[in-house]
Structure formats: C-alpha cells, structure tokens
C-alpha beads as a LAMMPS data file, in Angstrom:
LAMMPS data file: protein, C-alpha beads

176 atoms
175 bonds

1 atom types
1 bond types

-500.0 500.0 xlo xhi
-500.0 500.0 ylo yhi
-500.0 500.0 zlo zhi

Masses

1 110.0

Atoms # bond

1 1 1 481.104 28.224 263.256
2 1 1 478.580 30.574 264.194
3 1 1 477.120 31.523 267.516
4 1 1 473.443 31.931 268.796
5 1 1 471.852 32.340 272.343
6 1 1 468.692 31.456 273.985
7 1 1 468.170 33.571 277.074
8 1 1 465.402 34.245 279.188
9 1 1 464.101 33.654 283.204
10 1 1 464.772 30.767 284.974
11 1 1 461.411 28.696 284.319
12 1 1 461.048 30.083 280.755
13 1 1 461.237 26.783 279.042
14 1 1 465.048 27.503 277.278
15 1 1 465.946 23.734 278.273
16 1 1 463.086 22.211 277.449
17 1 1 463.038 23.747 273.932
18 1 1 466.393 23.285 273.387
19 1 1 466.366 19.694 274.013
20 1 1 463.543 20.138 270.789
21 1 1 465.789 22.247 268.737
22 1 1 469.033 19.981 268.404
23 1 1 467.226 16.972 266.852
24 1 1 465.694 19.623 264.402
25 1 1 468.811 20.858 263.789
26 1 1 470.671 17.912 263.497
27 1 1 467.969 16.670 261.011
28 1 1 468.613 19.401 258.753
29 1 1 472.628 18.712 258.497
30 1 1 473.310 20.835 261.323
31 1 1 475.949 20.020 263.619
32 1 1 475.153 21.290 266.904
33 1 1 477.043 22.415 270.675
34 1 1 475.608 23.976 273.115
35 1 1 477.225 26.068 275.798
36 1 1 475.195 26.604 279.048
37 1 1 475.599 28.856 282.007
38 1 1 474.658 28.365 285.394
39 1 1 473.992 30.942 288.260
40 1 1 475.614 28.223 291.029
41 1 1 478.206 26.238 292.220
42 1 1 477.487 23.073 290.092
43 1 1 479.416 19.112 289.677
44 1 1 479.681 16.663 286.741
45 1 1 481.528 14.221 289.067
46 1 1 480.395 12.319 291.788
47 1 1 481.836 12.475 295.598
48 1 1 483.871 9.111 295.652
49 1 1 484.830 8.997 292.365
50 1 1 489.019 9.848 290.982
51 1 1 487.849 13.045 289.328
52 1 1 486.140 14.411 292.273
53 1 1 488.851 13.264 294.489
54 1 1 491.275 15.058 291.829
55 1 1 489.361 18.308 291.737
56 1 1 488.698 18.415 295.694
57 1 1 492.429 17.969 295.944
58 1 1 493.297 21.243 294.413
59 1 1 494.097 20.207 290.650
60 1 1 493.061 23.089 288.552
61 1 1 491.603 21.001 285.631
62 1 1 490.509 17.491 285.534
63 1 1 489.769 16.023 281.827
64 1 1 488.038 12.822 282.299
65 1 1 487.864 10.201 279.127
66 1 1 486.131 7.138 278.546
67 1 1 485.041 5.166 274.983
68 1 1 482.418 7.560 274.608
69 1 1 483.110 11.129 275.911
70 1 1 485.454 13.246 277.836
71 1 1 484.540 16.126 279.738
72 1 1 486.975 18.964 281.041
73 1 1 486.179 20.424 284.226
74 1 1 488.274 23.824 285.564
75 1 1 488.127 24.990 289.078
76 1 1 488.174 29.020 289.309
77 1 1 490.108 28.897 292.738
78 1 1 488.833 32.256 293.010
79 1 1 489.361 33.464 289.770
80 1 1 486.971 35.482 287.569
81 1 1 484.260 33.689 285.744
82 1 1 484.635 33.080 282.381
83 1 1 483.764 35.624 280.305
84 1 1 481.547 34.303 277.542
85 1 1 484.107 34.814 274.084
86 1 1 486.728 33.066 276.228
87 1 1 483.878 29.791 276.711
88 1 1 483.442 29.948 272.815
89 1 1 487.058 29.740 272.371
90 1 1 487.402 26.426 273.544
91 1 1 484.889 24.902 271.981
92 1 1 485.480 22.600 268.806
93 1 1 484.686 23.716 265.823
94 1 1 480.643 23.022 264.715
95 1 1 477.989 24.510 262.477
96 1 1 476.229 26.151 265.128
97 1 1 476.734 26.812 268.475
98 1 1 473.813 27.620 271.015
99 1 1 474.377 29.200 274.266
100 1 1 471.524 29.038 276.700
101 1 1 471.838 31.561 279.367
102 1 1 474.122 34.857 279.541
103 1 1 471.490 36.905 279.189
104 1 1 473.267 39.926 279.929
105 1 1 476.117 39.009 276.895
106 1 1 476.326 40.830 273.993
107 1 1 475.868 37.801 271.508
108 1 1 472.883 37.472 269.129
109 1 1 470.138 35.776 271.083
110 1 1 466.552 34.524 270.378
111 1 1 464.129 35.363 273.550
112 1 1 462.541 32.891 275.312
113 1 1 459.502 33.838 277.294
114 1 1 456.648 32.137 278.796
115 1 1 453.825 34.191 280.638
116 1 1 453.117 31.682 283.731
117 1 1 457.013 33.286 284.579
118 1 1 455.172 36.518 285.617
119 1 1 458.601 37.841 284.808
120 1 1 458.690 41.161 282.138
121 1 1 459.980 40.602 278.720
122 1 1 463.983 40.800 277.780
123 1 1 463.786 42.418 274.442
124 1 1 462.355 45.880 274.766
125 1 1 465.921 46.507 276.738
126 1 1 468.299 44.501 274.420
127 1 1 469.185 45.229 271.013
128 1 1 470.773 41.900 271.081
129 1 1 467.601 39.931 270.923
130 1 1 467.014 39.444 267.264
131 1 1 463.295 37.305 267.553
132 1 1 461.056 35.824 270.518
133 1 1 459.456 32.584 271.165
134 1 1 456.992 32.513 273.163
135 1 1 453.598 31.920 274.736
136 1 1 451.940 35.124 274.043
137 1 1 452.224 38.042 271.149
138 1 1 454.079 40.799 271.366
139 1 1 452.898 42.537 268.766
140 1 1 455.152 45.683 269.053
141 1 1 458.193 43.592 269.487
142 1 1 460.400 45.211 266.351
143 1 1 462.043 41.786 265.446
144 1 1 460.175 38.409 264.596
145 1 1 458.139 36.644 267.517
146 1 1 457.176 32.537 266.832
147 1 1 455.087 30.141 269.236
148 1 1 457.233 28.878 272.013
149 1 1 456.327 25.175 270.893
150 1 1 457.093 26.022 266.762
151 1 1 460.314 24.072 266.796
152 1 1 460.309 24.141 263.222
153 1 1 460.326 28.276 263.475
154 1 1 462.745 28.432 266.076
155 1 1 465.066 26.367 264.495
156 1 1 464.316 28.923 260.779
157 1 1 465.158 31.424 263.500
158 1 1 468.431 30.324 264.691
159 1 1 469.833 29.138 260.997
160 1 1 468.811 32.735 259.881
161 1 1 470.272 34.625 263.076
162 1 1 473.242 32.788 264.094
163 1 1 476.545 35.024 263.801
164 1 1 480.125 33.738 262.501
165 1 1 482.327 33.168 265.629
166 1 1 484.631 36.249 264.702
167 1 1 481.450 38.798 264.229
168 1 1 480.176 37.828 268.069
169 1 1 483.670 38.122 269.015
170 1 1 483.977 41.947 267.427
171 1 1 480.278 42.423 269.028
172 1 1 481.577 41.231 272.614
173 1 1 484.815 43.289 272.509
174 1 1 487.498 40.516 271.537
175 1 1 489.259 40.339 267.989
176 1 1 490.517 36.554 268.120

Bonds

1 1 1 2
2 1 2 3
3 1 3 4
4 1 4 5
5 1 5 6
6 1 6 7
7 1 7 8
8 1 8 9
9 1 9 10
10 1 10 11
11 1 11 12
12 1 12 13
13 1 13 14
14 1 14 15
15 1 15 16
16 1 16 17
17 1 17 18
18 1 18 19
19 1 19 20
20 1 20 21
21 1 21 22
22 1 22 23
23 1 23 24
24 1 24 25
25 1 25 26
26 1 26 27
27 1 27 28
28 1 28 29
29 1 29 30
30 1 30 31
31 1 31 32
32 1 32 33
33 1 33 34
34 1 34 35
35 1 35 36
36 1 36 37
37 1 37 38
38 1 38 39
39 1 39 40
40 1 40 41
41 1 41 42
42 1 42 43
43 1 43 44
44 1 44 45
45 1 45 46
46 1 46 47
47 1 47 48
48 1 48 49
49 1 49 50
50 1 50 51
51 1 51 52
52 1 52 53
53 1 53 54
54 1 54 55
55 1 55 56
56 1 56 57
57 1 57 58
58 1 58 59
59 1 59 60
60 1 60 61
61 1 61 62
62 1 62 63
63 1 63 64
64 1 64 65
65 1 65 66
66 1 66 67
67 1 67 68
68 1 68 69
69 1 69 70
70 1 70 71
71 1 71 72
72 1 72 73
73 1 73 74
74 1 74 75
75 1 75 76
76 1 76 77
77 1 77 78
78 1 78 79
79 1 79 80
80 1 80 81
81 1 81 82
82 1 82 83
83 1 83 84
84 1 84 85
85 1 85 86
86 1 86 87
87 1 87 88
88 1 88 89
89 1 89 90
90 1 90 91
91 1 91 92
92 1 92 93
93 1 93 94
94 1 94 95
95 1 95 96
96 1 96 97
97 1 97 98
98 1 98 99
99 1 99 100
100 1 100 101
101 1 101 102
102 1 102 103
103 1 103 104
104 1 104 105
105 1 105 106
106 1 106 107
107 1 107 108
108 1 108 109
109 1 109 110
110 1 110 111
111 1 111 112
112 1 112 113
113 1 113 114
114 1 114 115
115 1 115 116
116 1 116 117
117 1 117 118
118 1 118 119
119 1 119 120
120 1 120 121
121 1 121 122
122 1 122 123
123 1 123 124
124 1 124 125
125 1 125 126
126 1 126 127
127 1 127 128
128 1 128 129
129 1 129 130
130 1 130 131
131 1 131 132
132 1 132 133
133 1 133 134
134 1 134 135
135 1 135 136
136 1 136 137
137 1 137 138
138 1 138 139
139 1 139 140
140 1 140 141
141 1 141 142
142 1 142 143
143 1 143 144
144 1 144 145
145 1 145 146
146 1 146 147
147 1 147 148
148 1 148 149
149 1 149 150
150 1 150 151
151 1 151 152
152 1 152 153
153 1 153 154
154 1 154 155
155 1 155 156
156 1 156 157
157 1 157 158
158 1 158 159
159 1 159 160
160 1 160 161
161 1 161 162
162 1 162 163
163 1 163 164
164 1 164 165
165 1 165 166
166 1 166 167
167 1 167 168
168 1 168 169
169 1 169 170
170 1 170 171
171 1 171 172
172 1 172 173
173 1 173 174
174 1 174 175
175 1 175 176
C-alpha cells in the first residue's frame, strides 16, 4: 500500500479533482481509498435513524452494515484527534491510498492550487510537497508543476510519488 496526499485551501478544487483522479486510477489497475479530513464537527447518519440514536447515546463506535457497505463511525468524547498514521492504520489494504487534506502532515503530498483562492502557495514552505497542480506556473517551484485539469498528469504524478505505508510512517514519526 502506499500513501499520497492532496492538500491545499479550502476552495482549491482537491475534491473536485479527486473525484477525476479515482476513475483514472482505477482505469489503470489501480485500486484506490481515499482518506479525508475535515476542519468540523461532521455526520454520516441521519437524526432519527438507529446509528444516530446509538452514537447520541454515548456508544463510542457505531459500525453500520448493509448489502453494499459498512461504515465505522468513532466519537472522540473529548479525546485527541486522530493523528494521521493512526487513520492509515485502519484502513484496508489497497494500491494507493489518497488523503485529501492534512496539510500540515508530514506525508508526501501533491499541491493543489487554484489562483481565484487568492490564498499564497503551500510548497515554497513544505518539503513535503513533491509536485503542483494548478491553474497558473510556478516556474521556480523546485519539483514538477501540471495543469490543475491534466488528470492524466496528476494521476503520472501520484503513481510516481506515492510512498509505501511503512516509509510515510518512518517520515511521520511511527515505526508500525
């Protein structure tokens, strides 16, 4: 399994072109997972329904399975977030894994940036940006920048970049 990110601003398009990049992927043999972050208080389930009733309750985890998925949810109860090597840990083993988000992490990531943001680039500060996509040049970048809407690149990108599970571990701190 290896392990790539795409981080950027809020607005920067990371959804959007990842919702492009796993059919590319997944064309070329690739199987893909994705692991994404979010900056708020968020819900799978619905008020009303057992699993919200469960969770509301106080149970600490509620796994809920059907015929075509099951989805584990864990409530923090004021408990640290999850730090992002401990996320990885749980997930089944795949060919690649994207994260989108944890921008701050120390895991290989691929830049996304779009100028309408009006937010600075990520990479001149982080070493752990290994290309761009995006909407402008950035001619001075040091690593390789593609168009934002050059799937096909991105997804060269992320099959060249991606890290083995246990190297992002070492990079992050953790020796699992």
């Amino acid at each position: 399994m290896r392990v790539i990110g795409l981080a950027g601003w809020s607005g920067a398009g990371k959804t959007t072109l990842l919702t492009r990049l796993i059919p590319e992927l997944g064309r070329r043999g690739v199987s893909v997972s994705t692991l994404k972050h979010a900056h708020h208080a968020f819900d799978l389930d619905t008020p009303g329904k057992d699993s919200h009733a469960h969770r509301e309750a106080g149970a600490r985890e509620v796994l809920i399975s059907s015929e075509r998925r099951w989805a584990l949810m864990r409530e923090l109860r004021g408990e640290a977030e999850a730090e992002l090597p401990d996320l990885l840990a749980r997930l089944s083993p795949v060919d690649i894994v994207v994260v989108e988000g944890f921008k701050r992490q120390c895991h290989a990531k691929i830049e996304i940036h779009r100028a309408g943001n009006g937010k600075p680039p990520l990479h001149p500060g982080d070493d752990s940006i290994v290309a761009v996509a995006s909407d402008v040049a950035f001619p001075d970048a040091g690593r390789p920048v593609v168009p934002l809407d050059d799937i096909a690149a991105v997804a060269e990108i992320v099959l060249a970049q991606a890290l083995p599970l246990a190297e992002t571990l070492a990079r992050c701190g953790r020796k699992d």
